[in-house]
C-alpha positions as CSV (number, residue, x, y, z in Angstrom):
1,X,13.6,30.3,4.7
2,X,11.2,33.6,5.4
3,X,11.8,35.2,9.0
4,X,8.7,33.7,10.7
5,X,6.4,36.0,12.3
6,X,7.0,37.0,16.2
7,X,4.1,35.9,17.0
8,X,4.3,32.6,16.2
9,X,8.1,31.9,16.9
10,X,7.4,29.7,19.9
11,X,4.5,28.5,18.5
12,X,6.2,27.3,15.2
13,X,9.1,25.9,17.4
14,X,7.3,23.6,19.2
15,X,5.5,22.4,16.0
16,X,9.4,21.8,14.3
17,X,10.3,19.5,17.2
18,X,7.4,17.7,17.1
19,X,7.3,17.2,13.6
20,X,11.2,15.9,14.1
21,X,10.2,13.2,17.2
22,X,7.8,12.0,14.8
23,X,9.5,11.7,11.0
24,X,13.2,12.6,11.7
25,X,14.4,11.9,15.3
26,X,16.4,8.8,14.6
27,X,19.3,7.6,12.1
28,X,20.2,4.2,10.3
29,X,23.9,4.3,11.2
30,X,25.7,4.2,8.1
31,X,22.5,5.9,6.2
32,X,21.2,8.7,5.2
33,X,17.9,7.2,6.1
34,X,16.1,8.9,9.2
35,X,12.7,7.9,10.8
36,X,10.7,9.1,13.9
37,X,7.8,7.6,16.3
38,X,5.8,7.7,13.5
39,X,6.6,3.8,12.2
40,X,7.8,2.5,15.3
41,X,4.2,3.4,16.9
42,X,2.6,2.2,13.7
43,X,3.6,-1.2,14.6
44,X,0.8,-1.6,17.0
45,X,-1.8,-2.3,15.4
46,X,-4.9,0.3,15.4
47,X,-3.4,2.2,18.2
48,X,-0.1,3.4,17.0
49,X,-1.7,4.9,14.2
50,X,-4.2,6.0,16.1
51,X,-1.2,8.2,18.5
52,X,0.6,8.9,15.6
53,X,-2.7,10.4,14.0
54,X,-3.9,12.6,16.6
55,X,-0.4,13.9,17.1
56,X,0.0,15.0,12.9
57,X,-3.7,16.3,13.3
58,X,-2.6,18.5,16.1
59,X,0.2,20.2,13.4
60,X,-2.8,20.5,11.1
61,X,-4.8,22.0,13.8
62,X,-2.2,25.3,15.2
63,X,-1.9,26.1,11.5
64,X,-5.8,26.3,11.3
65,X,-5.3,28.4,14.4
66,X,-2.9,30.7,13.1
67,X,-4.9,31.5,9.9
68,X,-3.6,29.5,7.3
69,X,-5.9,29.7,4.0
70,X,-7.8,26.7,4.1
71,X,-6.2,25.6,0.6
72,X,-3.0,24.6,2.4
73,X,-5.0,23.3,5.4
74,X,-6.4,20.8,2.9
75,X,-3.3,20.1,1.7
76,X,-1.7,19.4,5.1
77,X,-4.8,17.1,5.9
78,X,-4.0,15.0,2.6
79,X,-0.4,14.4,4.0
80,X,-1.7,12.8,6.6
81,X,-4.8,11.1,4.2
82,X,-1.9,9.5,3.0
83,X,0.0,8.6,5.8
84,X,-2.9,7.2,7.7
85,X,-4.3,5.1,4.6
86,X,-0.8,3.7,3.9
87,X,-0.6,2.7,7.9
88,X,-3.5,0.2,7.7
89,X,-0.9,-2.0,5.8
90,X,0.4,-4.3,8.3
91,X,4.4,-4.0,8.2
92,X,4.3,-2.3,4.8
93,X,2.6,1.1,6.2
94,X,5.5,1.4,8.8
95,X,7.8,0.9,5.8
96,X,6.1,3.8,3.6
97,X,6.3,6.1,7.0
98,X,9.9,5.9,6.9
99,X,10.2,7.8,3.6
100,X,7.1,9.5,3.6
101,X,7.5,11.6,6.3
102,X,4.0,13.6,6.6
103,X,4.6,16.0,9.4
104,X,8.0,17.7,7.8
105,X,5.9,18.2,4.5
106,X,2.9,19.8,7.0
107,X,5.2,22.0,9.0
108,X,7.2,23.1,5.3
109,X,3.8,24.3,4.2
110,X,3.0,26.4,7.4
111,X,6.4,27.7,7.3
112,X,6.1,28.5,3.6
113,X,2.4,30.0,4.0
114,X,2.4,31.5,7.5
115,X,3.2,35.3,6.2
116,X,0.1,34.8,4.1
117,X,-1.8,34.0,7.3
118,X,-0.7,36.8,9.2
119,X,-4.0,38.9,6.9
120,X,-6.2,36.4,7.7
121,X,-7.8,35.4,11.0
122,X,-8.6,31.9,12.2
123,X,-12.1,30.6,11.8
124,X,-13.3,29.0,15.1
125,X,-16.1,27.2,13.2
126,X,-13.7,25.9,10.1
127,X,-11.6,24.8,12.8
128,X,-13.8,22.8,14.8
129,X,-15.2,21.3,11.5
130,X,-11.4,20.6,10.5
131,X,-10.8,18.7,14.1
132,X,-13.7,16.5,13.6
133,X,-12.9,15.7,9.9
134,X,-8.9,15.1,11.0
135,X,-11.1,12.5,14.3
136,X,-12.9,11.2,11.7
137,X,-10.4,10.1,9.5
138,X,-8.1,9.3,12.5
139,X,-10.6,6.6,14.0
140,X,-11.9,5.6,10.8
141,X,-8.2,4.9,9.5
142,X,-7.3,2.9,13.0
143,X,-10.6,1.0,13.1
144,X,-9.5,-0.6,9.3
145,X,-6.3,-1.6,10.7
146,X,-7.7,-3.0,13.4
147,X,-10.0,-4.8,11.2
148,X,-7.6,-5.7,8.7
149,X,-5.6,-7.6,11.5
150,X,-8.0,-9.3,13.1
151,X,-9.0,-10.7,9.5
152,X,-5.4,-11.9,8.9
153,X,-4.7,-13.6,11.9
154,X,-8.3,-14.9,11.6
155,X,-6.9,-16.5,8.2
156,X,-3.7,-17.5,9.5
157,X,-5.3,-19.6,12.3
158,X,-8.3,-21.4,10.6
């Protein structure tokens, strides 16, 4: 692993722990298998995702803030592209989450890029146009889930 800039020590500590609650925090006794909040919130419907969103977009966001080129940024917002489309699948979405673990891929790309970022400077304006894309996608993503249920249980109970 590259020594980590000073400056973003704390910083990129916080980020790791989050990123472990979320994908890593828990074990299957007698596995190698490990999961986070990430699939157990995705079991409520709309809202989980929702949480579990906002939380991966707020990874996505510090690296914006500490300069990251926006190539990786795009990168990092396709992790969670994927996460977040998978999660409209009732059951099967929290399934997908426990091997596809988003926010360890998102925090192994800002730890891999970050000594690039230290010549560049954060872009207020890229920024606030990545945190409404991320809110976008976010609500957009928890509004089909939400959709998709209601549909199901409307064809389960008619």
């Amino acid at each position: 692993m590259k020594t980590l800039p000073t400056k973003h020590i704390s910083r990129v500590n916080k980020l790791r722990r989050l990123s472990k609650v979320m994908d890593n925090a828990l074990a299957i006794p007698g596995t190698k298998i490990r999961f986070g909040l990430d699939p157990i919130l995705g079991l409520l419907p709309g809202g989980g995702d929702t949480i579990t969103g906002g939380l991966s977009a707020y990874i996505v966001v510090e690296a914006a803030r500490m300069g990251l080129p926006p190539e990786v940024l795009y990168k990092m917002v396709g992790n969670i592209l994927l996460d977040s489309f998978a999660g409209t699948i009732p059951v099967l979405g929290d399934i997908f989450d426990v091997g596809w673990k988003s926010n360890v891929k998102n925090i192994e790309l800002l730890e891999k890029h970050l000594e690039i970022a230290e010549d560049s400077k954060s872009n207020t304006l890229f920024i606030i146009g990545l945190i409404i894309l991320l809110t976008v996608i976010i609500l957009g993503f928890a509004a089909i889930t939400v959709f998709t249920v209601g549909w199901l249980w409307n064809l389960i109970n008619n």
